[in-house]
Backbone bond lengths (Angstrom), bond angles and torsions (degrees), N, CA, C in turn:
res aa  C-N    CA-C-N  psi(-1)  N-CA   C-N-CA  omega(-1)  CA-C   N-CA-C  phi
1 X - - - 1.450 - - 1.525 107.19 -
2 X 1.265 120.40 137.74 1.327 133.68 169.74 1.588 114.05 -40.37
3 X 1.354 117.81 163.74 1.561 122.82 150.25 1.224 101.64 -43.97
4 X 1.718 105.29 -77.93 1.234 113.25 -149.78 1.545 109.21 -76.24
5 X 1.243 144.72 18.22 1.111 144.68 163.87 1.628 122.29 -112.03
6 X 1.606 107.65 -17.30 1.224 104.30 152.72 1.768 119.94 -82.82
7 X 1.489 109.57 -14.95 1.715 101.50 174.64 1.495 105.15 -83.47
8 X 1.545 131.49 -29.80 1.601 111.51 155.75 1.363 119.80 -39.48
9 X 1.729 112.83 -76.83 0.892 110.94 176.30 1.459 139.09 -18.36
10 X 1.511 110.42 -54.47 1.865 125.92 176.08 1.513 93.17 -69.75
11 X 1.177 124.79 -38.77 1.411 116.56 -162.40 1.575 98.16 -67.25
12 X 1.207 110.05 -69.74 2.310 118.05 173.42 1.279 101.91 -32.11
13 X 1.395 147.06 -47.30 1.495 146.37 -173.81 1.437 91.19 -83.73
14 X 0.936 146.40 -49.86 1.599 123.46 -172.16 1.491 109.53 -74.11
15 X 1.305 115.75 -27.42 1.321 108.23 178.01 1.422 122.13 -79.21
16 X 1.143 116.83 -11.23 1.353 139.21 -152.35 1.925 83.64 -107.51
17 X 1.541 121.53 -54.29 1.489 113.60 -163.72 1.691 98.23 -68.57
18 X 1.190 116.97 -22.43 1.660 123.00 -156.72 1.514 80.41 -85.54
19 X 1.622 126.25 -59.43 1.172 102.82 -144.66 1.969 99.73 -75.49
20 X 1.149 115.10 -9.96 1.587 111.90 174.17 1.573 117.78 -75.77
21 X 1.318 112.48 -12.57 1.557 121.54 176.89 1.083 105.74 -73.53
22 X 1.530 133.30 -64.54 1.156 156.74 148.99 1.481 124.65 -5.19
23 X 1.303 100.86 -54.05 1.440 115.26 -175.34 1.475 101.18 -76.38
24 X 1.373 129.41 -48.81 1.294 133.09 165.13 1.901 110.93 -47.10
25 X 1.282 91.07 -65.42 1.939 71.23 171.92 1.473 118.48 -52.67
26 X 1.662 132.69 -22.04 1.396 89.09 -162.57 1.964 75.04 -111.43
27 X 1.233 122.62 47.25 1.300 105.41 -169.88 1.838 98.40 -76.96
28 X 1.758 126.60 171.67 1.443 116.93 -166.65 1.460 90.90 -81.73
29 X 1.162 119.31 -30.41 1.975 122.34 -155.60 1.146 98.84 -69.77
30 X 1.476 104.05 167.44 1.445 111.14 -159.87 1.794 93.44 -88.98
31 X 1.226 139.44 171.01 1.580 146.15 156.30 2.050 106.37 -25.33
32 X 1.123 97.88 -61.60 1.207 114.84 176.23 1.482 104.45 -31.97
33 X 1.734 108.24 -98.17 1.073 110.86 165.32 1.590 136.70 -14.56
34 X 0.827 101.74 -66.61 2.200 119.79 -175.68 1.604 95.57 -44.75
35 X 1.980 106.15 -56.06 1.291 120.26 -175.11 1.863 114.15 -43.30
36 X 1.364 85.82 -45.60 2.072 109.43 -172.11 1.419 96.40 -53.70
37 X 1.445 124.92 -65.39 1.577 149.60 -153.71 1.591 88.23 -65.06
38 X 1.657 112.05 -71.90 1.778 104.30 179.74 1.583 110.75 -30.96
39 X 1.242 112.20 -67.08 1.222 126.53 158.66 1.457 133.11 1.77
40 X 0.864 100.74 -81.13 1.745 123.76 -179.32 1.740 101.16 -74.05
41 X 1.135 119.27 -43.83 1.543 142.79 174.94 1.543 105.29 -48.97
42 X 1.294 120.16 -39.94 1.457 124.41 -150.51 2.007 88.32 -107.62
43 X 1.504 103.04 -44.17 1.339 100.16 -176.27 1.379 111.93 -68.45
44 X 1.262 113.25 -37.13 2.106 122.84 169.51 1.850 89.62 -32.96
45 X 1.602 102.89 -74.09 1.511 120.02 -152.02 1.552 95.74 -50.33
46 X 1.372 139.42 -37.33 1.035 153.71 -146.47 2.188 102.21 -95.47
47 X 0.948 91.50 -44.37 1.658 100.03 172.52 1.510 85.49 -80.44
48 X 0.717 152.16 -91.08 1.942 156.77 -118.58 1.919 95.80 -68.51
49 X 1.649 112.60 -41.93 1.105 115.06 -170.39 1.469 103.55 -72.03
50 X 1.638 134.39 -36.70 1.304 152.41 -136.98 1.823 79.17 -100.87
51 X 0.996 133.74 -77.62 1.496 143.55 164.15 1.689 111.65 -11.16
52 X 1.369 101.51 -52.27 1.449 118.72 -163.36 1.678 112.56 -67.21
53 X 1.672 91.47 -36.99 1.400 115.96 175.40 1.458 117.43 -62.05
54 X 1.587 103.14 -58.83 1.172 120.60 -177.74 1.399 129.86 -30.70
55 X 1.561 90.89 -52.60 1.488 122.04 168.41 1.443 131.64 -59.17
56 X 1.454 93.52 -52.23 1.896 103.68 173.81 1.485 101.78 -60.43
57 X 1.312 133.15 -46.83 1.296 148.07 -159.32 1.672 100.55 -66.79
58 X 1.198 106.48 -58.88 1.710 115.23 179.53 1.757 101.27 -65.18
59 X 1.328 124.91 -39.34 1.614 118.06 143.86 1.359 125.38 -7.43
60 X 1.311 95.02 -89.26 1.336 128.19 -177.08 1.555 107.83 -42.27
61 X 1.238 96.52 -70.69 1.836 99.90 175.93 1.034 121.93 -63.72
62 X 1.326 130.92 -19.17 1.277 114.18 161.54 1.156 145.31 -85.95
63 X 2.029 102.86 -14.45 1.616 132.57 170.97 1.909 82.72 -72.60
64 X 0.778 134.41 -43.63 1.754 133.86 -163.98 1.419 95.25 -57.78
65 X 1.296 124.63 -82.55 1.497 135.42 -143.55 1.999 92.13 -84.18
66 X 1.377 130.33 -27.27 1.317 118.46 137.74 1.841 122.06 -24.67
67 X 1.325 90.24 -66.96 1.226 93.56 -167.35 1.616 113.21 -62.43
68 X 1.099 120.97 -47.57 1.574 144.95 165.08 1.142 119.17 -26.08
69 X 1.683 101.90 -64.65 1.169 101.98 166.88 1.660 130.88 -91.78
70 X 1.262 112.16 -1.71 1.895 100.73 142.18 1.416 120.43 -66.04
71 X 1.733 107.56 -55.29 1.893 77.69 168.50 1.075 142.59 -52.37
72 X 1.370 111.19 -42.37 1.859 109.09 163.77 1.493 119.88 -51.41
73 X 1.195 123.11 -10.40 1.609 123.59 177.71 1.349 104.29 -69.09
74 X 1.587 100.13 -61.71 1.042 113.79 -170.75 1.309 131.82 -78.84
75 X 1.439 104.97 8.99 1.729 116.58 178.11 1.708 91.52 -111.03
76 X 1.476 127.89 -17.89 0.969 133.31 159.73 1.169 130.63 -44.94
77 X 1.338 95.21 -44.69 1.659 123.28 -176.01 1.822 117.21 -79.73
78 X 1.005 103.04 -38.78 1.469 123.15 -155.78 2.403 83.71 -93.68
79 X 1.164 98.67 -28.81 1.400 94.94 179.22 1.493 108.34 -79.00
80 X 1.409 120.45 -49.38 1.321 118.61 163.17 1.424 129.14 -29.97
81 X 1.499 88.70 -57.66 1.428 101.39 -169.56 1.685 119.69 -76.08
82 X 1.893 113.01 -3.11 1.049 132.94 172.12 1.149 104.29 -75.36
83 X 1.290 125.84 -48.40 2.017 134.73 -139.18 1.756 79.19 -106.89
84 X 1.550 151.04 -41.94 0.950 133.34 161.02 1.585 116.84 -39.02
85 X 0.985 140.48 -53.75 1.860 144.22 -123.62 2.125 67.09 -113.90
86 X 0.901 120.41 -40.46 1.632 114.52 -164.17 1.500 110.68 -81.58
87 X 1.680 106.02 -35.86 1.446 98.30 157.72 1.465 129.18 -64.74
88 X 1.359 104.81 -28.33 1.642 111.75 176.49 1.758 112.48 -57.21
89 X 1.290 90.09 -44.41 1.898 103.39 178.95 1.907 101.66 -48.14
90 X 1.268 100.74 -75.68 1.219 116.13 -163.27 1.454 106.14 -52.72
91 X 0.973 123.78 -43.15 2.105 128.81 159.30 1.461 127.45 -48.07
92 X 1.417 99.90 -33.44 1.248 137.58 160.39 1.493 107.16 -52.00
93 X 1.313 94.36 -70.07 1.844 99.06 -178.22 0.798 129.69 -30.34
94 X 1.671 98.06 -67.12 1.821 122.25 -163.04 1.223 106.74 -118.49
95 X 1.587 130.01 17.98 1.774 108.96 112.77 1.479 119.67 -56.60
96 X 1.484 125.89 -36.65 1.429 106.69 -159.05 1.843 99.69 -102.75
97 X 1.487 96.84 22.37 1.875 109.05 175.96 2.002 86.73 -106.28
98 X 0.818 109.09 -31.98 0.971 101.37 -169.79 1.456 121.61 -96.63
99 X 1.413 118.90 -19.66 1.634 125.57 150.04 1.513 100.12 -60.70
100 X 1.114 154.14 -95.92 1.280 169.37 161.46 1.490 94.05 15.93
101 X 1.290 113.82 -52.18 1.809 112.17 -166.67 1.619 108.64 -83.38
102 X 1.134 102.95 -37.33 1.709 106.16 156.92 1.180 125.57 -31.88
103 X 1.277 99.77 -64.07 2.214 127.50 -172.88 1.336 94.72 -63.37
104 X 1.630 123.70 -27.99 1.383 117.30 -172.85 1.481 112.62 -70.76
105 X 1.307 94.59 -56.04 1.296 133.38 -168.06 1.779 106.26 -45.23
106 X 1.519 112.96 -65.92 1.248 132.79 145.62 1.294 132.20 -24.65
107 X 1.044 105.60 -44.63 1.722 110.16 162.63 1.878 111.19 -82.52
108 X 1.289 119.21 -39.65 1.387 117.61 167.75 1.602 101.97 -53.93
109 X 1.214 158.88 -68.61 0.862 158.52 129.01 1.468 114.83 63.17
110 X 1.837 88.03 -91.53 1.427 118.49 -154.94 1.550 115.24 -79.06
């Protein structure tokens, strides 16, 4: 940001804090009152922000454990599809452990 666009800037917030001071002094309500309204004003802002959170947060966790649980599908998947191709091996094996012991066997035999 510029010089001269950060001294607007400070300048709009000071004019802006002065003219809210101001308005409170000549407000009609009594101290009390004005005090109540800040009050209630600040606690509104205070629920609305807590709400706001709440929400992004329940967002969040639910884009998370979304996500979570597609990878686990898919590590689900990819495990299946490991312990399949590995059972094939091992069937693989000991059919041809088990032709072999035959041919042995067969010749002990004769």
């Amino acid at each position: 940001m510029s010089n001269n666009a950060g001294n607007t800037l400070l300048a709009l917030l000071t004019g802006a804090a002065i003219g809210a001071g101001i308005g409170i002094l000549f407000a009609p309500d009594k101290g009390t009152r004005t005090r109540e309204k800040f009050k209630d004003g600040y606690d509104d802002a205070i629920k609305d922000l807590k709400h706001k959170f709440e929400n992004a947060s329940e967002e969040l966790k639910s884009k998370f454990v979304h996500n979570k649980k597609k990878e686990l599908q898919e590590t689900y998947e990819d495990l299946i599809s490991n312990v399949s191709h590995k059972t094939e091996d091992v069937i693989s094996f000991l059919e041809s452990k088990l032709a072999d012991l035959k041919e042995q066997n067969a010749k002990l035999q004769k």
